[in-house]
C-alpha positions in Angstrom: -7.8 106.8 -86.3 -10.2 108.1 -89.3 -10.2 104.9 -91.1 -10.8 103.3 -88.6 -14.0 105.2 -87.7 -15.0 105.6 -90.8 -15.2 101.5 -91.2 -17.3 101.5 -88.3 -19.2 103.9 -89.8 -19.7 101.9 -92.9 -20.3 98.4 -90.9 -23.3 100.6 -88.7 -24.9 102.2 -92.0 -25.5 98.2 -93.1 -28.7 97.5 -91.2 -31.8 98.7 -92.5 -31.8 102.1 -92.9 -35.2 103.1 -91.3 -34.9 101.2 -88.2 -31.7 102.3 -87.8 -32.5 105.8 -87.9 -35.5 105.1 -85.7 -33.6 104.1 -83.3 -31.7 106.9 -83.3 -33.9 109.1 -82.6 -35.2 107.8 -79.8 -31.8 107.3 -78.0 -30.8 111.4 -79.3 -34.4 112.7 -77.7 -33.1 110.5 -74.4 -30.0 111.8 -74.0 -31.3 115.0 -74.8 -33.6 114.5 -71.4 -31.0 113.1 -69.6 -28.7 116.3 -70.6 -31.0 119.0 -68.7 -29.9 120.6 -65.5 -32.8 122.0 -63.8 -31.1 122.6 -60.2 -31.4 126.7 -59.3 -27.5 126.8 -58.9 -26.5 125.2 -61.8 -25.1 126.4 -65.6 -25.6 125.2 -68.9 -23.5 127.5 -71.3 -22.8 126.1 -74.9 -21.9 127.8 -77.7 -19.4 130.1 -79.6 -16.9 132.0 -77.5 -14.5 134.5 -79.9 -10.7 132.6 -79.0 -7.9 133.2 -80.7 -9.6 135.4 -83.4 -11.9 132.5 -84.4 -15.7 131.2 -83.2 -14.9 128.2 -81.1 -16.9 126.2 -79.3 -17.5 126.0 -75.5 -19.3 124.2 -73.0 -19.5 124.9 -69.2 -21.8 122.4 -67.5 -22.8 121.5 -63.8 -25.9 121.4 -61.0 -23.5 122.9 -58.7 -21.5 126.3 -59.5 -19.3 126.0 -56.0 -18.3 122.7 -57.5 -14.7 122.6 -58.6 -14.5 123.3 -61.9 -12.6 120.8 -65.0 -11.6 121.9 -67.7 -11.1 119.1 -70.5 -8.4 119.3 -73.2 -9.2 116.7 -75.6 -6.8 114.6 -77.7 -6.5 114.1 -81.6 -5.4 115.9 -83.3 -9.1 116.8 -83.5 -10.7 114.3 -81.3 -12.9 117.0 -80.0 -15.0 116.0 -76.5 -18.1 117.2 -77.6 -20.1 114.0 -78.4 -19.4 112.6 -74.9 -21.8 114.4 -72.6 -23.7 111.6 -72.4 -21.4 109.5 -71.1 -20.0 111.8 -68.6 -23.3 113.5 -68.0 -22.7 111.8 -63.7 -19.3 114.2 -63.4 -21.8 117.2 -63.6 -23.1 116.2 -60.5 -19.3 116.9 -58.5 -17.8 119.1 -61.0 -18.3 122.2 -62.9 -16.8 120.6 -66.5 -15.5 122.6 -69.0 -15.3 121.2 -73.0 -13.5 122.5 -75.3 -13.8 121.4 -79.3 -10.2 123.3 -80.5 -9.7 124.8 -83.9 -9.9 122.4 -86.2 -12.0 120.1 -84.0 -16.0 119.0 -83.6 -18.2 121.6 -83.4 -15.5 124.3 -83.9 -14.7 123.1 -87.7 -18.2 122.3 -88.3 -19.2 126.1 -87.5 -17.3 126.9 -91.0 -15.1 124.1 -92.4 -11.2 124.9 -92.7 -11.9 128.0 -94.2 -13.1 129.8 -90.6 -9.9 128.0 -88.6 -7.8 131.2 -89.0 -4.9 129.2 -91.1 -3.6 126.1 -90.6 -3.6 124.2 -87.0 -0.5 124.5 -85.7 0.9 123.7 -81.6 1.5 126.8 -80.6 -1.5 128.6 -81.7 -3.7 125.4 -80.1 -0.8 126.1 -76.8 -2.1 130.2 -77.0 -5.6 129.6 -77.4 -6.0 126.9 -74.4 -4.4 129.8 -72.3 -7.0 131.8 -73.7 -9.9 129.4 -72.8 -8.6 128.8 -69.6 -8.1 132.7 -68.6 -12.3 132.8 -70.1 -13.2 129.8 -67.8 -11.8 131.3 -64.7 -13.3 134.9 -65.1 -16.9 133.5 -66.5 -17.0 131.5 -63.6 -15.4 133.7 -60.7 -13.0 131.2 -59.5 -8.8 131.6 -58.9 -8.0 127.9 -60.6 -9.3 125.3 -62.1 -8.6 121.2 -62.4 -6.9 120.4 -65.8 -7.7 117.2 -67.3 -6.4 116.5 -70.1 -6.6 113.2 -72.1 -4.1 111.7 -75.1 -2.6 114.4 -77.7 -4.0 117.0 -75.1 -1.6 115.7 -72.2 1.0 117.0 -74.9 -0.6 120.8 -74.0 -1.0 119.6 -70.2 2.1 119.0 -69.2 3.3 122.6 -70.4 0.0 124.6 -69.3 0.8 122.8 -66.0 4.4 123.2 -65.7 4.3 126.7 -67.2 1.4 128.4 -65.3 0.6 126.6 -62.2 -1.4 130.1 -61.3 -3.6 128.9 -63.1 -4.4 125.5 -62.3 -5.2 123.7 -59.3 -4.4 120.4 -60.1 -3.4 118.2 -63.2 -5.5 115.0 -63.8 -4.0 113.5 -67.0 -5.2 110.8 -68.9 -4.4 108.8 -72.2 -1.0 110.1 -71.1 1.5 110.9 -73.8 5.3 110.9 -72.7 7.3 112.5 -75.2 11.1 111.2 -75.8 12.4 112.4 -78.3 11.6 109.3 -80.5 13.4 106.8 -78.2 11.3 104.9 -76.6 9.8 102.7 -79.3 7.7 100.0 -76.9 4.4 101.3 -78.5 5.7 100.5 -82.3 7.4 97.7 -81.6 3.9 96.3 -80.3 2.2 97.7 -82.8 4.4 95.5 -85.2 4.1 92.6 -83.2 0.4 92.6 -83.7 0.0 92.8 -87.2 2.5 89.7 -87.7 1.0 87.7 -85.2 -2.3 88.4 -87.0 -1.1 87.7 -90.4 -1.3 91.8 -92.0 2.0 91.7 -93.7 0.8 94.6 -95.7 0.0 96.5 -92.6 3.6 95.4 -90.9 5.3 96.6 -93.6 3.9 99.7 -94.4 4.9 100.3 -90.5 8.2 99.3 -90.7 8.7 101.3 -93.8 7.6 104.2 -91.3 10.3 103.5 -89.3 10.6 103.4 -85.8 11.7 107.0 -84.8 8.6 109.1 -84.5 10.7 111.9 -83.7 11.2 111.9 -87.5 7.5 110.9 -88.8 5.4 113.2 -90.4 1.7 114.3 -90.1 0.8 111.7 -92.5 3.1 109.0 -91.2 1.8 109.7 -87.4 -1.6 109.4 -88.6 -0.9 106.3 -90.7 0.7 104.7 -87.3 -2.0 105.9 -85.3 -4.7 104.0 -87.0 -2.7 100.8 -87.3 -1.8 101.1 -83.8 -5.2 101.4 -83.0 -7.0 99.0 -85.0 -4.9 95.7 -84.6 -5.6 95.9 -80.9 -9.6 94.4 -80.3 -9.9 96.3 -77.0 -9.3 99.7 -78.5 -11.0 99.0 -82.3 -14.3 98.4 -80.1 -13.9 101.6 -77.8 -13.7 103.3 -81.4 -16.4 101.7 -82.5 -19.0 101.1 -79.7 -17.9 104.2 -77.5 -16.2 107.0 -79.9 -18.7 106.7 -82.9 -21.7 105.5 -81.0 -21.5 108.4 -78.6 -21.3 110.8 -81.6 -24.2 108.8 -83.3 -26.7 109.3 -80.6 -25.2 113.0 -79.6 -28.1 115.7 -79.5 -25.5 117.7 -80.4 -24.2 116.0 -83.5 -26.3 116.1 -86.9 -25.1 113.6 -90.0 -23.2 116.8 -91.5 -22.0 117.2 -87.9 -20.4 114.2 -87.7 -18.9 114.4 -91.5 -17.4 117.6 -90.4 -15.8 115.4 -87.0 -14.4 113.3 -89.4 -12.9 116.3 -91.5 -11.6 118.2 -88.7 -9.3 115.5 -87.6 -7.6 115.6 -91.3 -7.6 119.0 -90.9 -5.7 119.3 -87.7 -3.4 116.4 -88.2 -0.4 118.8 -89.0 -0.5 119.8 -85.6 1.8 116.8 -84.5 4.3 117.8 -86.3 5.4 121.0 -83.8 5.3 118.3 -81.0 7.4 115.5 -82.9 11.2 117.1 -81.2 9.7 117.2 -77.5 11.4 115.9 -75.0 9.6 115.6 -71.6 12.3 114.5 -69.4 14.7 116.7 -70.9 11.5 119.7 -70.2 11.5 118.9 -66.5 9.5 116.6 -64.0 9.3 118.9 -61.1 5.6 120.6 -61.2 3.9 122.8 -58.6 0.5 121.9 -58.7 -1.0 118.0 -57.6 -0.1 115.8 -60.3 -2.8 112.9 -60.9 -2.5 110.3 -63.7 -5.3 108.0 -64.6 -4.4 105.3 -67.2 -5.9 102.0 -69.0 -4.1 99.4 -68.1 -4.2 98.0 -71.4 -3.5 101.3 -73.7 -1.5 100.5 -76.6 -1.3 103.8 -77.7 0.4 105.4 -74.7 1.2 102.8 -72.9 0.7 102.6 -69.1 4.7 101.8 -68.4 5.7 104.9 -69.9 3.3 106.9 -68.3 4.3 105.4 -65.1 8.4 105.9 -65.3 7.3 109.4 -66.1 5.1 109.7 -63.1 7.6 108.0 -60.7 9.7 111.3 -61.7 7.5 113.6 -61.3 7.9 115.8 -58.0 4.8 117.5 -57.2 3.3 119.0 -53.8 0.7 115.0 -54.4 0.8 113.0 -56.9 -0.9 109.5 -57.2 -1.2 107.2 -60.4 -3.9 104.8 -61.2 -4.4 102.2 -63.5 -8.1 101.6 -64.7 -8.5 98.0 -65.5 -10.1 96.6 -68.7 -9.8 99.5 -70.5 -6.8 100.7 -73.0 -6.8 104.2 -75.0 -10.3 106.3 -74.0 -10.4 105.0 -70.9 -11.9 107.6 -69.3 -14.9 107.5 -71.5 -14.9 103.8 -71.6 -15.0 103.6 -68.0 -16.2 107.0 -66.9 -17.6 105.5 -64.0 -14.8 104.5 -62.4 -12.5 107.5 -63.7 -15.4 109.7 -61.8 -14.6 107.6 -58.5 -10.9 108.5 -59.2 -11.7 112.2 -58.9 -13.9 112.0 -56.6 -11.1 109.8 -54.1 -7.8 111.6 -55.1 -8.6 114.7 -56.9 -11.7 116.6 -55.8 -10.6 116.4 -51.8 -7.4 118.2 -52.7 -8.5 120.9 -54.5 -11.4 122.0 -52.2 -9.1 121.6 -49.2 -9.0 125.4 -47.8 -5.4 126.3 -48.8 -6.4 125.5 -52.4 -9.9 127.4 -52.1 
């Protein structure tokens, strides 16, 4: 997924420099405006919260503290969700939501590179600190629960915060979902493949197939390798990396240009986090979960593709559950369509936790 940002990257810096940089300052100071919460019962907390025995960053946002409050667990490894406030800037109006950057990720790395991540990223110490974060979130904001909503690698984290500690959270509203088999299903690769020869990258195909098709066995590097293939021989996901991802980051009031070379940094960094989830098994780890299960998925995502998540789902036993395809969008749907995965929330999600037995 780097290289494939960083091409973006490369194709944006070719316009003339001033103009471009014009330009982006006048879209940063805007969303800068548009970022503001004014109401009298409403928070704006971002900064450095100690986790884990590391500065990492946090953002609690919403015009409404008796809103219900979401707390995001971004993908990756080192996708962090804090460029995307823009984009989800309407949430704020129905949710208290909670971001996240992990070790190793966004504004957390940047704070002080790799050498202020405590040692290297690995699943369980991202599994403890998300407990961590979630136990700050619910005393800093005086509430029992809170909505999880995690997106891509972070579904990896959600299903076991969620299965494991249902005191904890109300409901689970996964997206980008990840279904973990132990290597078996191969639908994604063998799509992957498919692409690449239809398109004529026999380089590309065979550096896959020289990866092989269990990713039970890949390593970080290999995953990685996959992941940007994957990603960029599919047109509907290479623009949501280019037009969503990097031009959210690009017009972030948040992100500076060392900012966003940090970003980029962070995800290398973090990448060996895949390897302590390469084994799991989630059938095998249960599909019975205590909590309202929600899935919210492109209907085009190559990455983790919507028929997996849905044979998961049709397992899954949960006090409600309801799945939902979100059409025209693959991987990132959520912040490529974050209009219609607010209306989601707002239909399945946000009556059911502020029902009175959930209160």
């Amino acid at each position: 997924m780097i290289g494939v940002i960083l091409a973006a990257t490369t194709a944006a810096l070719a316009v003339p420099v001033a103009g471009l940089f014009g330009h982006r300052a006048v879209r940063r100071s805007a969303n800068a405006a548009l970022m503001r919460i004014d109401s009298a019962a409403g928070i704006d907390e971002q900064g450095f919260v100690r986790i884990g025995g590391i500065e990492q960053w946090i953002s609690i946002r919403g015009e409404d503290r008796a809103n219900p409050v979401l707390l995001e667990i971004h993908g990756g490894p080192g996708a962090a969700g804090s460029p995307y406030g823009a984009r989800t800037r309407e949430w704020e109006k129905h949710f208290t939501l909670v971001r996240w950057d992990m070790r190793g990720a966004g504004l957390t790395f940047a704070r002080g590179g790799a050498g202020a991540q405590g040692g290297p990223v690995t699943f369980d110490r991202l599994y403890e600190d998300a407990l961590e974060v979630t136990r700050y979130v619910l005393d800093r904001m005086q509430v029992g629960r809170v909505v999880l909503m995690p997106s891509s690698f972070g579904t990896v984290f959600g299903l076991r915060l969620a299965r494991n500690h249902p005191e904890l959270y109300s409901a689970y509203a996964g997206t980008d979902q990840n279904v973990h088999e132990a290597g078996r299903d191969t639908s994604a690769y063998r799509a992957t493949l498919e692409r690449l020869r239809t398109a004529g990258k026999t380089k590309q195909a065979a550096a896959i197939e020289a990866i092989g098709s269990d990713s039970a066995r890949w390593t970080s590097a290999q995953r990685a390798s996959y992941d940007k293939l994957c990603a960029g021989s599919d047109p509907l996901t290479l623009d949501t990396v280019k037009k969503v991802i990097l031009g959210s980051m690009w017009l972030s009031p948040l992100y500076t240009l060392s900012r966003m070379k940090a970003y980029f940094q962070g995800q290398a960094f973090s990448e060996t986090v895949t390897e302590g989830a390469s084994g799991f098994d989630d059938w095998a780890d249960g599909t019975r979960f205590e909590i309202p299960f929600f899935v919210f998925q492109g209907a085009l995502d190559v990455i983790t593709p919507a028929a997996r998540a849905k044979a998961y789902f049709d397992a899954v036993e949960a006090p409600v559950k309801h799945f939902e395809l979100i059409e025209d969008a693959s991987h990132f749907a959520w912040i490529r369509r974050p209009d219609r995965f607010l209306e989601l929330l707002l239909t399945h999600v946000r009556p059911v936790v502020t029902a009175p037995a959930n209160r």
